[in-house]
LODOTI-785334 format. One line per field, with one value per residue: residue in one letter; x, y, z of N, C-alpha, C, O in turn. Coordinates in Angstrom, 3 decimals. Each point is the difference from the previous one (the first is absolute). Example, Ala and Ser with C-alpha at 12.3 -4.5 7.8 and 13.67 -1.06 7.14 Angstrom:
LODOTI-785334
rest <- [A;S] $
nX <- [13.190;-1.386] $
nY <- [-5.690;1.069] $
nZ <- [7.800;-1.385] $
caX <- [-0.890;0.820] $
caY <- [1.190;1.190] $
caZ <- [0.000;0.060] $
cX <- [0.900;-0.770] $
cY <- [1.200;1.090] $
cZ <- [0.000;0.730] $
oX <- [1.036;0.509] $
oY <- [-0.019;1.108] $
oZ <- [0.665;0.169] $
***
This chain:
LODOTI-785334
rest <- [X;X;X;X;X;X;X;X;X;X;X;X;X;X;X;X;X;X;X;X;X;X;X;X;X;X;X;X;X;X;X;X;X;X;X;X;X;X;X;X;X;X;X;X;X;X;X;X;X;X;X;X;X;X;X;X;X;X;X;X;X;X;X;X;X;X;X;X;X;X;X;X;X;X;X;X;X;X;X;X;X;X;X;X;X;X;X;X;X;X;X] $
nX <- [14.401;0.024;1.206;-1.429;-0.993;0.269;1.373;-1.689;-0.124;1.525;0.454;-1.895;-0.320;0.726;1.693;-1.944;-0.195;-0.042;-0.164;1.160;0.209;-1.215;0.378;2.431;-0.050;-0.659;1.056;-0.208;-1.720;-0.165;2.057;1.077;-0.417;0.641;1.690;-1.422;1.440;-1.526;1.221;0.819;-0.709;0.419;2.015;-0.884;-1.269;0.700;1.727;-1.389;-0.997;1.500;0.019;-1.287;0.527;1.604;-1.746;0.457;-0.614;-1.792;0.170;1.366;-1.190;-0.914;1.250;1.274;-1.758;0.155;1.816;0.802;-1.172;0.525;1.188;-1.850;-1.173;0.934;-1.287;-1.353;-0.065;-0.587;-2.118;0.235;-0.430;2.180;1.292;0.410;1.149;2.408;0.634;-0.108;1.629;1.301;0.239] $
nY <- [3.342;1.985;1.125;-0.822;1.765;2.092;-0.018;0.474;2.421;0.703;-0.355;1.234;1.954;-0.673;-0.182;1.252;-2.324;0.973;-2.734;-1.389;0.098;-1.242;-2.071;-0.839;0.029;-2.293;-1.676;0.962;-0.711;-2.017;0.738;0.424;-1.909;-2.207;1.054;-0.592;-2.193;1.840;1.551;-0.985;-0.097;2.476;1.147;0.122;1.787;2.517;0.383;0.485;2.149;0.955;-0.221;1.872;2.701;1.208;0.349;2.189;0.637;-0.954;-2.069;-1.369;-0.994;-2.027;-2.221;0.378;-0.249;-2.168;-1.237;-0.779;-1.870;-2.382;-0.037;-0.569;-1.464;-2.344;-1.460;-0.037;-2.228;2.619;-1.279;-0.400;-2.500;-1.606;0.604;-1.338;-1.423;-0.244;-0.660;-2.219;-1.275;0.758;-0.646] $
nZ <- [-1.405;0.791;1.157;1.955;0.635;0.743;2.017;1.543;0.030;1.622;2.056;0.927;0.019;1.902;0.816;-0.224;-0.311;-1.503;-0.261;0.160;-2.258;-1.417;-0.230;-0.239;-2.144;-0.779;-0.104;-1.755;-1.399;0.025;-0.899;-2.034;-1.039;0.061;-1.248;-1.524;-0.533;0.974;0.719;2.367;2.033;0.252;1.491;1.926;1.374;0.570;1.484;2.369;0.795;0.956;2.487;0.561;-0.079;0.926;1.168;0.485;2.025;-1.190;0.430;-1.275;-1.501;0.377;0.003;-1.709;-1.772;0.097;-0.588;-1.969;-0.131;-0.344;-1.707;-1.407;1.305;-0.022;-1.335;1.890;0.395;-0.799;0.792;-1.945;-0.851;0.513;-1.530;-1.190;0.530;-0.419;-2.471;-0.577;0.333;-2.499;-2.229] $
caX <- [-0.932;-0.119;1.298;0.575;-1.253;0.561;0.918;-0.533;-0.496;1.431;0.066;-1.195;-0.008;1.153;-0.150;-0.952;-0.967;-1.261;-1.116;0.510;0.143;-0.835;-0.364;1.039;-0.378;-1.128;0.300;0.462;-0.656;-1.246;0.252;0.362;-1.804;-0.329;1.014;-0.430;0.570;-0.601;1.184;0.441;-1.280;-0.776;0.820;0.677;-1.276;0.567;0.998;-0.649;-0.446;1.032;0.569;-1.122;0.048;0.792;-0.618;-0.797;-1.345;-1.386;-0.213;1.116;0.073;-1.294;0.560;0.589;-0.383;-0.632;1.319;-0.041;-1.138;0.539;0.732;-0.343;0.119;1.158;0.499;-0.804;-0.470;-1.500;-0.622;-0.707;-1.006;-0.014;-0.308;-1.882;-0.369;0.836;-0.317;-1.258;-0.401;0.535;-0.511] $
caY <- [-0.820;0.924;-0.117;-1.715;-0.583;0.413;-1.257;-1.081;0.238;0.091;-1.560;-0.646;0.303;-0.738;-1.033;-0.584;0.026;0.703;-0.010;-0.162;1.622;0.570;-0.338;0.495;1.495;0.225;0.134;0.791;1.127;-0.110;-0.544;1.780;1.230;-0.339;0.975;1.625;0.716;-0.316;0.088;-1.110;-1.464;0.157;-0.413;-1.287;-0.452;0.445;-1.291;-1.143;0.614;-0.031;-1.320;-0.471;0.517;-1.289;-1.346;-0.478;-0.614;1.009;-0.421;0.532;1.691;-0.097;0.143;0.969;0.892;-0.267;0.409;1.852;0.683;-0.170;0.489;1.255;0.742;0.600;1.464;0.948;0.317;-0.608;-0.072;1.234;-0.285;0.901;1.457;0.533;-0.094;0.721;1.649;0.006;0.130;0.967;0.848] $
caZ <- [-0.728;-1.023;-0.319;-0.510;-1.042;-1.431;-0.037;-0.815;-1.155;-1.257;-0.300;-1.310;-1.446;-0.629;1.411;-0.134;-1.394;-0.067;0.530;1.638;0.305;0.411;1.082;0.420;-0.254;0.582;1.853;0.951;-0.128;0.810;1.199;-0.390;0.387;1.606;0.358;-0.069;-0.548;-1.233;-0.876;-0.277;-0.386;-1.148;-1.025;-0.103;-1.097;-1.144;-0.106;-0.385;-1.439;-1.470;-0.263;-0.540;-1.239;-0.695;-0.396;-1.301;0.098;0.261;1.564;0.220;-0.579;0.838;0.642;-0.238;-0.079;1.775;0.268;-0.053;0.304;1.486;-0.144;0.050;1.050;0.533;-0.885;0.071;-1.563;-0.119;-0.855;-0.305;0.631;1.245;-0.234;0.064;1.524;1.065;0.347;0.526;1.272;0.914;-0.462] $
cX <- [-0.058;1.585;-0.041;-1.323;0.857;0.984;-0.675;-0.509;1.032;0.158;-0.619;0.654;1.185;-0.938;-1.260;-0.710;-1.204;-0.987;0.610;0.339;-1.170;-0.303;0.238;-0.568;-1.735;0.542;1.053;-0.478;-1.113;0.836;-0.003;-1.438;-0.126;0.994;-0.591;0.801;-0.726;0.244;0.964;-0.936;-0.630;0.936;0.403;-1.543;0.357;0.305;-0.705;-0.686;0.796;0.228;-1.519;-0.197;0.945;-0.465;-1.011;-1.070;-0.981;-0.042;1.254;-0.112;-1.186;0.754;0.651;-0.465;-1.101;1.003;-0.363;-1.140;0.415;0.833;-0.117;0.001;1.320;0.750;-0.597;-0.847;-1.488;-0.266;-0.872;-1.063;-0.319;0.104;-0.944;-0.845;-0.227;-0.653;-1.933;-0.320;0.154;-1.012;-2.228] $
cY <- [0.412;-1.019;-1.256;-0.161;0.600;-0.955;-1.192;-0.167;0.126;-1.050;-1.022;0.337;-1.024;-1.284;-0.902;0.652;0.852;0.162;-0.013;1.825;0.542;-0.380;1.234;1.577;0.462;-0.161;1.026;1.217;-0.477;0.290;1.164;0.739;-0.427;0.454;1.345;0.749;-0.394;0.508;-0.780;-0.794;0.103;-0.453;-1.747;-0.596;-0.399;-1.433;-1.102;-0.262;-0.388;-1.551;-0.866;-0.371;-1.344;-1.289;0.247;-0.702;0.814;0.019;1.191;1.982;0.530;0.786;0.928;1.316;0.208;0.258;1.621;0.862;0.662;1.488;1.757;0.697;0.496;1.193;0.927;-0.138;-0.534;-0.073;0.916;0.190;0.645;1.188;0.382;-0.431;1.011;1.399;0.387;0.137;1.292;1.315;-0.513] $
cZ <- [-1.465;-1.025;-0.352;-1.008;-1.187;-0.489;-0.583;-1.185;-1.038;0.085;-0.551;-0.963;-1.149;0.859;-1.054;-1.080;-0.398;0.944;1.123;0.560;-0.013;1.300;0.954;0.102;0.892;1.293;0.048;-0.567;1.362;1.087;0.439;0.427;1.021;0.801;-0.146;-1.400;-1.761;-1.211;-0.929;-0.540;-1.710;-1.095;-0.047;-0.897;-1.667;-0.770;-0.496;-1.631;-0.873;-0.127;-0.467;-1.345;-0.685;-0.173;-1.303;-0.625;0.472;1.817;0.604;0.023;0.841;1.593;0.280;0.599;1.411;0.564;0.302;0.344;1.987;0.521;-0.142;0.931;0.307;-1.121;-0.245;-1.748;0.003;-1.261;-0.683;0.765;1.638;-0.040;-0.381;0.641;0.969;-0.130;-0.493;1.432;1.202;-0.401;0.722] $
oX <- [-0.032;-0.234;0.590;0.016;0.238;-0.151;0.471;-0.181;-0.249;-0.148;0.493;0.539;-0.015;-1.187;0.496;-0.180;-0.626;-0.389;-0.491;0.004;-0.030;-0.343;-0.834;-0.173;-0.261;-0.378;0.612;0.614;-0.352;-0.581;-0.466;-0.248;-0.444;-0.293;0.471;-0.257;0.352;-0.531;0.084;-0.048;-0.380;-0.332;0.545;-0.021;-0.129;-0.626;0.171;0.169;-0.441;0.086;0.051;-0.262;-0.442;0.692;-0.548;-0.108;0.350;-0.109;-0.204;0.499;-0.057;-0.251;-0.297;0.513;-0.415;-0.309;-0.422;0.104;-0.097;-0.344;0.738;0.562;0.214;0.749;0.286;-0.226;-0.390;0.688;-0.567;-0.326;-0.872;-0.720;-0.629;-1.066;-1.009;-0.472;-0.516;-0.943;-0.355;-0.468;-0.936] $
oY <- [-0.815;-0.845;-0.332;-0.995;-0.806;-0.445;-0.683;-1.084;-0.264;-0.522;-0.946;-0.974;0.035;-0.239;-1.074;1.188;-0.327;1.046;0.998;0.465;0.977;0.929;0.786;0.534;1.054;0.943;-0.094;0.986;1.050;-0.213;0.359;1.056;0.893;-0.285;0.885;1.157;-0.794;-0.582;0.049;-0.282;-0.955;-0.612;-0.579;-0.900;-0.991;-0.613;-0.648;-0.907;-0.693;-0.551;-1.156;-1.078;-0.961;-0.758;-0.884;-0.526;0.865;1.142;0.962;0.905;1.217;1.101;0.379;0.614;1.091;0.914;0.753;1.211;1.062;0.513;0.822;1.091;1.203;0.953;0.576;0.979;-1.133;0.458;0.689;0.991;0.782;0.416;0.922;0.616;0.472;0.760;1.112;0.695;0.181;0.757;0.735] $
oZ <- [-0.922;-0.864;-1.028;-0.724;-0.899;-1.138;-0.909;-0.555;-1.176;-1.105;-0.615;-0.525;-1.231;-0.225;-0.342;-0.268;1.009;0.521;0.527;1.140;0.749;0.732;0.452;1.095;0.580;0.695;1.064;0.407;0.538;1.064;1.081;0.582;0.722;1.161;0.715;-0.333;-0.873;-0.945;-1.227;-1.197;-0.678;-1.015;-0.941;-0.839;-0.719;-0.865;-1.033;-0.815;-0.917;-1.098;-0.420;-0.532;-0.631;-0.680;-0.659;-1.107;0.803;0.447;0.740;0.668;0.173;0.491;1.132;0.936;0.392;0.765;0.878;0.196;0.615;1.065;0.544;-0.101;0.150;0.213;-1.049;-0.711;0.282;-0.912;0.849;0.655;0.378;0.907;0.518;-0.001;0.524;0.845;0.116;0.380;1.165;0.850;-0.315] $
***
């Protein structure tokens, strides 16, 4: 499964236009976190992000960055905010 979602994703990349790849990139990052492989899912996020960014518009850049918000988890990346949290709660 692993092997034909990546296949589909080198083939988007020539195969179809901008917006039909994001499509493309959001189903098989959702497909990647409903497989368990959230790793993958964050980078194909990634993807989505960047193909956001390229529209160039305020909604677009809105988007993006909800993208990536998604994503933190699988890259182990917090917010300051949650750390001080975290370590209020410990101390």
């Amino acid at each position: 499964m692993v092997d034909l979602l990546t296949t589909a994703a080198d083939g988007g990349k020539s195969l179809i236009d901008a917006s039909d790849r994001l499509i493309l990139y959001v189903e098989i990052a959702r497909l990647f976190g409903a497989l368990g492989y959230h790793r993958k899912a964050a980078f194909f996020s990634r993807q989505v992000a960047q193909l956001y960014l390229q529209q160039e518009n305020r909604f677009a850049a809105i988007s993006a960055m909800q993208v990536l918000a998604m994503t933190t988890k699988a890259y182990r990346v917090q917010s300051r905010a949650s750390i001080e949290n975290t370590s209020s709660k410990v101390s």
